[in-house]
C-alpha positions in Angstrom: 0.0 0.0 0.0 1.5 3.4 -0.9 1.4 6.4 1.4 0.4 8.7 -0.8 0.1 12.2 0.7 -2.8 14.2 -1.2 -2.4 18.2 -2.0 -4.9 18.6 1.1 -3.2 16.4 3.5 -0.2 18.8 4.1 1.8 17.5 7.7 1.2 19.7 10.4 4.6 20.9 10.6 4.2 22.5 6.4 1.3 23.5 7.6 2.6 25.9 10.7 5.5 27.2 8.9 3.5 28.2 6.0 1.2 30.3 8.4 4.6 31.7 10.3 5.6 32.4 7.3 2.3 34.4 6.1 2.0 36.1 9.8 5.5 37.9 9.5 5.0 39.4 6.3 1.6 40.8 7.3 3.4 41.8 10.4 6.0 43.9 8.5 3.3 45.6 6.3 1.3 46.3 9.0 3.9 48.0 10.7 5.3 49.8 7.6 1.6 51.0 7.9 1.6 51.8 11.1 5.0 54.3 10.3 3.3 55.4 7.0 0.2 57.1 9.3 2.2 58.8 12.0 4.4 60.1 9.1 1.9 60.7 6.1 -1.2 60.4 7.8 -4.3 57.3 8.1 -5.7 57.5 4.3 -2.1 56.9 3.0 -1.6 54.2 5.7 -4.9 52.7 4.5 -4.1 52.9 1.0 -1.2 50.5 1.9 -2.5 48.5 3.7 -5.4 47.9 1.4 -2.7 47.8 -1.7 -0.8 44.8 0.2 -4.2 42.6 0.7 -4.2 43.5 4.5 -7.8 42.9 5.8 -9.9 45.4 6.2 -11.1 44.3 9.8 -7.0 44.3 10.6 -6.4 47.7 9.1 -9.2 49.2 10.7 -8.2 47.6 14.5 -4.4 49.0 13.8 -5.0 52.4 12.2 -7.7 53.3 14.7 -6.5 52.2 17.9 -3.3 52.0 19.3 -4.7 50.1 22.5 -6.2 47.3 20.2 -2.9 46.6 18.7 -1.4 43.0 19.3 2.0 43.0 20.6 
């Protein structure tokens, strides 16, 4: 019998890597946004962050409260 592994059978550890992987580039955009409003202002930061696929229910925690931010 072979083990074949199907497309949607990734191993866990492919699997948590690839979201590591996914949750520090949104990180870095999100705080490249973050530096973009307190220098250019909130619509330029927005634009960004809308520009690099950031979610709008993310970009609207970050850019409109400090105190909601995840650290």
């Amino acid at each position: 019998m072979s083990m074949m592994q199907y497309p949607h059978q990734q191993n866990r550890t492919e699997l948590r890597f690839g979201i590591l992987r996914k949750d520090r580039v949104t990180e870095g955009i999100v705080n490249q946004g973050i530096s973009l409003q307190t220098t250019f202002g909130t619509l330029c930061a927005l634009e960004y962050l809308q520009a690099e696929g950031v979610s709008p229910t993310v970009s609207k925690r970050v850019l409109s409260d400090a105190n909601q931010r995840r650290t």
